[in-house]
N, CA, C and O atoms as a MOPAC input file, in Angstrom:
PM7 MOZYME 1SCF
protein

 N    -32.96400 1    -4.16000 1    -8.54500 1
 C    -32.12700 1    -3.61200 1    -9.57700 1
 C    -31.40800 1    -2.35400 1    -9.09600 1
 O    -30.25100 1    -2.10600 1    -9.43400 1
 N    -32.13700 1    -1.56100 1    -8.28900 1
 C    -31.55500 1    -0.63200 1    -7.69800 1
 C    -30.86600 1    -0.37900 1    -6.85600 1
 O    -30.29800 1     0.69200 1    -6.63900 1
 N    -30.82300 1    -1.57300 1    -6.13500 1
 C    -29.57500 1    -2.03000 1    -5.03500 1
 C    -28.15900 1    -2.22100 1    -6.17900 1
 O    -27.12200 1    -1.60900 1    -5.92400 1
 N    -28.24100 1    -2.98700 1    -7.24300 1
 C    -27.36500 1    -3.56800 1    -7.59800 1
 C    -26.51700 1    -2.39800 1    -8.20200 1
 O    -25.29000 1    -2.32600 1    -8.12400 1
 N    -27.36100 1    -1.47100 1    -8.82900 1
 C    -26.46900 1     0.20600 1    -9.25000 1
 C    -25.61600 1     0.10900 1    -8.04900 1
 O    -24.40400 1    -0.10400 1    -8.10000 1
 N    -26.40200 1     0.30000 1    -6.80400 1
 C    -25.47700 1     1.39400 1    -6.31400 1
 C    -24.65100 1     0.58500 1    -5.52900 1
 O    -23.60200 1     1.10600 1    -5.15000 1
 N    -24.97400 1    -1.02400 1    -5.06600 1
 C    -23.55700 1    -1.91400 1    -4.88400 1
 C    -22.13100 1    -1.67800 1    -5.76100 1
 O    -20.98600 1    -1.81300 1    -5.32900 1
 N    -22.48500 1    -1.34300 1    -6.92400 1
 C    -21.61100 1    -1.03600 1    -8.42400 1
 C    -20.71500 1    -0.28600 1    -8.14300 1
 O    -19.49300 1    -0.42600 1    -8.10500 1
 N    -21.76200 1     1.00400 1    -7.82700 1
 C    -21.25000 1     2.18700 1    -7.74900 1
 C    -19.99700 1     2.31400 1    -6.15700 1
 O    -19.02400 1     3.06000 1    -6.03800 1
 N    -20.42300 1     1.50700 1    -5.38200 1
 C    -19.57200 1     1.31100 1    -4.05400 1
 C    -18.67600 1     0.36500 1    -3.96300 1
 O    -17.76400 1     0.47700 1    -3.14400 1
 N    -18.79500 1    -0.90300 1    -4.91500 1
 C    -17.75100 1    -1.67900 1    -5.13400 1
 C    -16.32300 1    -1.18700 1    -5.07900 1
 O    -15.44500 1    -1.67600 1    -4.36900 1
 N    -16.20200 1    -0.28500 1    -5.81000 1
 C    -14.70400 1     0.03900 1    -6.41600 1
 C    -14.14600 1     1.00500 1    -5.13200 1
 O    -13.15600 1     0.62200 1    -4.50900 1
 N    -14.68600 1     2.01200 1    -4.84000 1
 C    -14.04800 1     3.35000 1    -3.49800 1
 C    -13.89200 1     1.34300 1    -2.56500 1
 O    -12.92000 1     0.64700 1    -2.85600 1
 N    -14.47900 1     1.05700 1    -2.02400 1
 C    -14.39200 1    -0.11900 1    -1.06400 1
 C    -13.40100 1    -0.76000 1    -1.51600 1
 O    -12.36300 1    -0.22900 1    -1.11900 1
 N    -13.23000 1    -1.57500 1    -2.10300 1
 C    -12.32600 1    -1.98600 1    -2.74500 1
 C    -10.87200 1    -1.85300 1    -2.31000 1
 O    -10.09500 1    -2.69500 1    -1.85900 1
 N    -10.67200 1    -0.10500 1    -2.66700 1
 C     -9.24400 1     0.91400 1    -2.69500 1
 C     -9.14700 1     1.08800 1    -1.59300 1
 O     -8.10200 1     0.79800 1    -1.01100 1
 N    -10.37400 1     1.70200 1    -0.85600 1
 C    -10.84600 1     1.57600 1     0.93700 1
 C    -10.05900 1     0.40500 1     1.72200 1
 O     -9.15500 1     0.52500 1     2.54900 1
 N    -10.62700 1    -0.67900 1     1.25600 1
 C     -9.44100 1    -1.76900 1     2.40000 1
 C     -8.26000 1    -1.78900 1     1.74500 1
 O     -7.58900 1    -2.61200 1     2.36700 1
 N     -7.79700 1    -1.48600 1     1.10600 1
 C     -6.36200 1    -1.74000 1     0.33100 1
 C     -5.30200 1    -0.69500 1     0.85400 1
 O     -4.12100 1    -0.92600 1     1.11100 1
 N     -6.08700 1     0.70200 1     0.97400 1
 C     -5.75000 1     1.24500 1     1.90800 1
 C     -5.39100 1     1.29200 1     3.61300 1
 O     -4.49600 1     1.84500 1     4.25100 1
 N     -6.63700 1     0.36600 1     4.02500 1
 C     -6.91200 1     0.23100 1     5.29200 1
 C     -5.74800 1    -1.16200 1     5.66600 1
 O     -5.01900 1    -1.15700 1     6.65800 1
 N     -5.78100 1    -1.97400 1     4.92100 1
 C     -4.77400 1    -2.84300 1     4.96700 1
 C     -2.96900 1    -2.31600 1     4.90200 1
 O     -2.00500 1    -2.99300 1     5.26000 1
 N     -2.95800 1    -0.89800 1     4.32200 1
 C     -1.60900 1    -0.79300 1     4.42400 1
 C     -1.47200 1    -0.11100 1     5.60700 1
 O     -0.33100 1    -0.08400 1     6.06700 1
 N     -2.65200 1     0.64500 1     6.43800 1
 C     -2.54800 1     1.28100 1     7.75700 1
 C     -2.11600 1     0.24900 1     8.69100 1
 O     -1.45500 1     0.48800 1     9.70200 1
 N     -2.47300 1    -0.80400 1     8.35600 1
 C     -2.88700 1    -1.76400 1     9.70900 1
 C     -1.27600 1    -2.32600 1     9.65500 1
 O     -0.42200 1    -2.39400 1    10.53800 1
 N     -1.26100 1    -2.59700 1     8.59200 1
 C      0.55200 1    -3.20600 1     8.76800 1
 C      1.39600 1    -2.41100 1     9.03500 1
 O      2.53400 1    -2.86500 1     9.15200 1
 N      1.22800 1    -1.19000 1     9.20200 1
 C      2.56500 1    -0.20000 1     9.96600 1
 C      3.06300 1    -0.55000 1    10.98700 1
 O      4.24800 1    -0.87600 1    10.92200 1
 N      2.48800 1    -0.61000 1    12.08900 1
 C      3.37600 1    -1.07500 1    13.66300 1
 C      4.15900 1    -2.31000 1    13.11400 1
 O      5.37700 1    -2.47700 1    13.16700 1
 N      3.10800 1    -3.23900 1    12.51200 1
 C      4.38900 1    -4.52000 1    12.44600 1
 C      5.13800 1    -4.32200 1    10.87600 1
 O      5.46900 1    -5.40600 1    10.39600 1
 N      5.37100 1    -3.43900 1    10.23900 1
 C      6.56200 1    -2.87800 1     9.65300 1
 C      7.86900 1    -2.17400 1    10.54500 1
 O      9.08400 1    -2.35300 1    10.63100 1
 N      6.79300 1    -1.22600 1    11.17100 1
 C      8.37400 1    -0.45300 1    12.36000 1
 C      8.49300 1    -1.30700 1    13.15700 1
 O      9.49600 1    -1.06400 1    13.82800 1
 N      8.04100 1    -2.15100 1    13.45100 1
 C      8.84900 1    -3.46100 1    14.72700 1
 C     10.03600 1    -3.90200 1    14.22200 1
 O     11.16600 1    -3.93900 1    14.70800 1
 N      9.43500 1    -4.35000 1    12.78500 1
 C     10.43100 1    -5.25600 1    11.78300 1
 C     11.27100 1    -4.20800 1    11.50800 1
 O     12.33200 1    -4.81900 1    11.37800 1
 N     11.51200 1    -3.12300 1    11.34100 1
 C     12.22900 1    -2.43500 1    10.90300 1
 C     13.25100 1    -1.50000 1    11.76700 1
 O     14.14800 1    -0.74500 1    11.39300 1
 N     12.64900 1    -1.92700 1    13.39800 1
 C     13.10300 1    -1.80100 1    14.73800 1
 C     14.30200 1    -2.88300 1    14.70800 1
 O     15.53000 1    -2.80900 1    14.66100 1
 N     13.50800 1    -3.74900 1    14.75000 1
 C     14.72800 1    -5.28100 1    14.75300 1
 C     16.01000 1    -5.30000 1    13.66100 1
 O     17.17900 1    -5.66200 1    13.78900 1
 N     15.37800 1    -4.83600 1    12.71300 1
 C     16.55500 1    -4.46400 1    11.14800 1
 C     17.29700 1    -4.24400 1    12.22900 1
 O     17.92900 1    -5.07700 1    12.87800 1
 N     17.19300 1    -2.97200 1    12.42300 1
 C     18.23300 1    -1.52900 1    13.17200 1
 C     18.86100 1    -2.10900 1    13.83200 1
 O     20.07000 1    -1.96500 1    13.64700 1
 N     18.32700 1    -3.27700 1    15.19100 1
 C     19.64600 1    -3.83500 1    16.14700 1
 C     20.37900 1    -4.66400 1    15.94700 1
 O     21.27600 1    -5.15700 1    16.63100 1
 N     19.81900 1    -4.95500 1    14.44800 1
 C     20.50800 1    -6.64200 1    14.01100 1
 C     21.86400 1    -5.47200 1    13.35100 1
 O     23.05800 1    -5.68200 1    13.57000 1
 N     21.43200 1    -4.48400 1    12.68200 1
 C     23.03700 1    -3.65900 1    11.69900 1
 C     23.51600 1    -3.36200 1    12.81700 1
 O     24.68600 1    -3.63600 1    13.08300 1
 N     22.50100 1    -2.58900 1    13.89900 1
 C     23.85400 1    -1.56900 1    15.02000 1
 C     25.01400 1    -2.86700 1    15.56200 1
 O     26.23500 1    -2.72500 1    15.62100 1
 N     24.12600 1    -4.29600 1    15.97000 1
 C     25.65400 1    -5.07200 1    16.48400 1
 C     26.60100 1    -5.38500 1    14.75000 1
 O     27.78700 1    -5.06300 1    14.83000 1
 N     26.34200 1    -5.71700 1    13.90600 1
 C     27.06100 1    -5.42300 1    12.72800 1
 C     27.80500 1    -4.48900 1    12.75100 1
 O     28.99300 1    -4.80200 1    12.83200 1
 N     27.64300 1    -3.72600 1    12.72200 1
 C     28.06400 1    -1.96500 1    12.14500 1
 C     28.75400 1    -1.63100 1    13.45100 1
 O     28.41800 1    -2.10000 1    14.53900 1
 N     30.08500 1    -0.49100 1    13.18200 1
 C     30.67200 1     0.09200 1    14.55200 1
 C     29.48400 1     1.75900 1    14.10800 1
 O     29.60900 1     2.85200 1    14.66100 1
 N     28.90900 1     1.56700 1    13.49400 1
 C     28.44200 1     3.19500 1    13.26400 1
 C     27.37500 1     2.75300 1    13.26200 1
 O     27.23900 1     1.64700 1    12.73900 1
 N     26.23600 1     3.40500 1    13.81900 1
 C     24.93500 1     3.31900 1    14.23500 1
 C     24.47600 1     4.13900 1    13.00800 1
 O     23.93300 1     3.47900 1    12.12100 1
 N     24.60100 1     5.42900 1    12.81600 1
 C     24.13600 1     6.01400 1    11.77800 1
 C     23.68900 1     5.20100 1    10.35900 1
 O     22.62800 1     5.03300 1     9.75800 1
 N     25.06900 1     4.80000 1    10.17000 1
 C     24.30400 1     3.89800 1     9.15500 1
 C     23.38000 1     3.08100 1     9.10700 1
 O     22.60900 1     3.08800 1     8.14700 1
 N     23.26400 1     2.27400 1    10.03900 1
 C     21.81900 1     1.00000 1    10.27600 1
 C     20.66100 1     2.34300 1     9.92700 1
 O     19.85300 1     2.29500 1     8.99900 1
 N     20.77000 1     3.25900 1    10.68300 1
 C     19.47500 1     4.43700 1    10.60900 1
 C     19.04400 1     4.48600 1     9.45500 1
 O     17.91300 1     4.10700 1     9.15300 1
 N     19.94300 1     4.99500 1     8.58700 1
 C     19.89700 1     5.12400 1     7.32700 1
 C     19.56700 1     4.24000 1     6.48700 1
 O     18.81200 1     4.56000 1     5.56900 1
 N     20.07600 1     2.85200 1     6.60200 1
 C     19.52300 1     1.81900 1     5.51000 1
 C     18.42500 1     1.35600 1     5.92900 1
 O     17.69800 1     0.73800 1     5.15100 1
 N     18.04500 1     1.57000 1     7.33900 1
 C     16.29100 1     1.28200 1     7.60000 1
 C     15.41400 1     2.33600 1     7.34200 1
 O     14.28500 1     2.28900 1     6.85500 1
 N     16.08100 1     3.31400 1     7.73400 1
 C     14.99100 1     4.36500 1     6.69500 1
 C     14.88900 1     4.31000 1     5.64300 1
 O     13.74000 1     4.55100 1     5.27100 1
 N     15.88300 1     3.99500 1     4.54100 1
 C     15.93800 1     3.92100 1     3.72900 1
 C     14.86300 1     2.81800 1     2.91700 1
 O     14.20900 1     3.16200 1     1.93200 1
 N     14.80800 1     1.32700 1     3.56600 1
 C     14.27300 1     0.20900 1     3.50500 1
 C     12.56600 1     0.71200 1     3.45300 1
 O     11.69200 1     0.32200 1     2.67900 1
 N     12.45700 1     1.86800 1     4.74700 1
 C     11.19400 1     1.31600 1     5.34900 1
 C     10.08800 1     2.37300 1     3.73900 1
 O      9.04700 1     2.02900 1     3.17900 1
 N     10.89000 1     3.52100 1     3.53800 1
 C     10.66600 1     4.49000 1     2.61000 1
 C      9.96500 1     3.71200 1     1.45400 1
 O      8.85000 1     3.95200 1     0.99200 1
 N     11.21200 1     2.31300 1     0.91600 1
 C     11.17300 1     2.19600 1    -0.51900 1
 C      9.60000 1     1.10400 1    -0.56800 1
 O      8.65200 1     1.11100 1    -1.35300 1
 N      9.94800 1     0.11600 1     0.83800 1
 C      8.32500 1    -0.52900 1     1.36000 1
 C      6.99800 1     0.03900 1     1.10700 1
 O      6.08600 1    -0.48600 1     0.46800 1
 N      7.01000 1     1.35200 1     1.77800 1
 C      5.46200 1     2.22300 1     1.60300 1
 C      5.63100 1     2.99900 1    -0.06600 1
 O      4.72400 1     3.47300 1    -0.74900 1
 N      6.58700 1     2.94600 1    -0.27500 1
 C      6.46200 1     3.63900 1    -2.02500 1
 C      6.40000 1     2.61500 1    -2.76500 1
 O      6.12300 1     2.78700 1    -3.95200 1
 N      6.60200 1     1.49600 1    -2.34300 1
 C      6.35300 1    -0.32700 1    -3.27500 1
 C      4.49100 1     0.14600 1    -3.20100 1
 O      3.68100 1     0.43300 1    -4.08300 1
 N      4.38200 1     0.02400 1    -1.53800 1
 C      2.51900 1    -0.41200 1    -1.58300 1
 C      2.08500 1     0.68500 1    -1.67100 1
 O      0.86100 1     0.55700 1    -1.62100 1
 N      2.36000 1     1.79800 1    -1.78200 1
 C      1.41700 1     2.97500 1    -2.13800 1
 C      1.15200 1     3.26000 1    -4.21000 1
 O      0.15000 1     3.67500 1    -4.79200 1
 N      2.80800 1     2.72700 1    -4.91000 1
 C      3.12600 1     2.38000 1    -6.28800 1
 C      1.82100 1     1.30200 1    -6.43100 1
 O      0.98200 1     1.60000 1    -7.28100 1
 N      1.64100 1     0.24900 1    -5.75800 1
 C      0.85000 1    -0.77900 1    -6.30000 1
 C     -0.97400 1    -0.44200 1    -6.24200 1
 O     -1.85000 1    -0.63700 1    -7.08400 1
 N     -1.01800 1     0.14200 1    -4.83800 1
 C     -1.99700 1     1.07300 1    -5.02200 1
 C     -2.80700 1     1.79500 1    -6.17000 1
 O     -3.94000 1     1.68700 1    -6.63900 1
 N     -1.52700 1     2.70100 1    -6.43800 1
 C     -2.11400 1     3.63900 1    -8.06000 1
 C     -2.74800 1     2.49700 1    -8.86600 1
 O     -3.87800 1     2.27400 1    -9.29900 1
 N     -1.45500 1     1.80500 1    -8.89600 1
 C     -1.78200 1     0.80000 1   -10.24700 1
 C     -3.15500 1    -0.07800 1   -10.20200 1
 O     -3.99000 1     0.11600 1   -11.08500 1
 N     -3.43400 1    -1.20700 1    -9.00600 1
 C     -4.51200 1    -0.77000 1    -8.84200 1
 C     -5.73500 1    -0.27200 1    -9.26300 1
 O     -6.63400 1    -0.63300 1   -10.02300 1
 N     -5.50100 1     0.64200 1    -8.55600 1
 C     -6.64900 1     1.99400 1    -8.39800 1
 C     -6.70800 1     2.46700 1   -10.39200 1
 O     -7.78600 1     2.47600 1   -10.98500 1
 N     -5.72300 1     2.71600 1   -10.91800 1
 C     -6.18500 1     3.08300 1   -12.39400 1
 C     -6.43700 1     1.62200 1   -13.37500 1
 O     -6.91400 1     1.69100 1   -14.50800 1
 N     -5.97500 1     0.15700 1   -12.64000 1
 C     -6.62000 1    -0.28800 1   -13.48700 1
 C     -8.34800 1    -0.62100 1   -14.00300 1
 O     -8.88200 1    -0.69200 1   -15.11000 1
 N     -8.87800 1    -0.77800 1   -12.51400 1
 C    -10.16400 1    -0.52500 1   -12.06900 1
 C    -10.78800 1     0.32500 1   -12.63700 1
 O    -11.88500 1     0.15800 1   -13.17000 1
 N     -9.91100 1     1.73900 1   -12.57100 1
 C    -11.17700 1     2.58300 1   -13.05500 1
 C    -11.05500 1     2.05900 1   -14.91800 1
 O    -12.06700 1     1.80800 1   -15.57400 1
 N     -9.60600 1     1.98300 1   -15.50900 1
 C     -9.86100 1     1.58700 1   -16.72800 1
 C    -10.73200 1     0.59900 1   -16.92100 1
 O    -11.77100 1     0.94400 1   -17.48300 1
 N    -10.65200 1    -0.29100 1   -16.69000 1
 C    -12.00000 1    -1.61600 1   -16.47400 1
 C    -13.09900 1    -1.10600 1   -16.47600 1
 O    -13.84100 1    -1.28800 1   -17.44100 1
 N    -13.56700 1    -0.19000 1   -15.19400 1
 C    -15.07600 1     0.45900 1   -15.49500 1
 C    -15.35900 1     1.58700 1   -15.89200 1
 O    -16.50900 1     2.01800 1   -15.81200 1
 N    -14.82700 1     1.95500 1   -16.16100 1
 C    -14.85300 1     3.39400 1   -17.90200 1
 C    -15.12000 1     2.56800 1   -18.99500 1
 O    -16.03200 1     2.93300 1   -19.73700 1
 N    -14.28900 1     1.11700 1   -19.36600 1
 C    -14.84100 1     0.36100 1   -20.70800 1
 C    -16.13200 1     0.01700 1   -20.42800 1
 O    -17.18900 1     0.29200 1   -20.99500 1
 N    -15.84800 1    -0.68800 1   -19.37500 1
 C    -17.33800 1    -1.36000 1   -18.92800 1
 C    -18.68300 1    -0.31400 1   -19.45200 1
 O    -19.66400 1    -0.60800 1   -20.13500 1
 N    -18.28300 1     1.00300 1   -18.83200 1
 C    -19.15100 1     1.62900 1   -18.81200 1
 C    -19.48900 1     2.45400 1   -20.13400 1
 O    -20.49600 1     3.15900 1   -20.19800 1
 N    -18.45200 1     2.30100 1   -21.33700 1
 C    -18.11300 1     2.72800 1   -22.43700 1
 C    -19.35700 1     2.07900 1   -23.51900 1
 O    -20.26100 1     2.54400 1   -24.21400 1
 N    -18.76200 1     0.64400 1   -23.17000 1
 C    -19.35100 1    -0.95500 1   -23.87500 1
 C    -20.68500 1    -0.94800 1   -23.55400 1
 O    -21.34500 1    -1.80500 1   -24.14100 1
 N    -21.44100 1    -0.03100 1   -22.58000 1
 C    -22.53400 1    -0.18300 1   -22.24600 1
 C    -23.46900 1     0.96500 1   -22.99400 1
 O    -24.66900 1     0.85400 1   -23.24300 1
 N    -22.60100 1     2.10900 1   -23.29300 1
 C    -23.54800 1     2.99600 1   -23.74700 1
 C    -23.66800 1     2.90500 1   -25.21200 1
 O    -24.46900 1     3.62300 1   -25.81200 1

């Protein structure tokens, strides 16, 4: 029974833990992809600057998508086990 508390209690940080760890791991093959963007606009484009810009731009709105989904996430969980833990007392 006392394993199962504190599995409980570690479920959720773990959880957020790889979700996190999963958005570390996909970085290199984001800036590859986002390497390749860049040479596919620079032969497009007579201005290099710009490709810069709309891949920075791109790569920005990517990690604020999965870091946004993150929160959400992360506060629905805890709402879930705050009731949980509400419903219990």
């Amino acid at each position: 029974m006392a394993i199962r508390k504190v599995l409980s209690g570690v479920l959720i940080p773990l959880l957020l833990s790889s979700y996190a760890i999963a958005w570390i791991a996909i970085q290199p093959a984001l800036i590859l992809l986002m390497n390749v963007l860049k040479d596919l606009l620079d032969t497009l484009s007579s201005k290099p600057i710009i490709s810069q810009i709309l891949v920075s731009l791109i790569y920005v709105l990517v990690n604020l998508a999965w870091l946004f989904s993150w929160y959400k996430i992360a506060s629905l969980i805890r709402r879930q086990y705050l009731l949980k833990v509400k419903l219990r007392e």
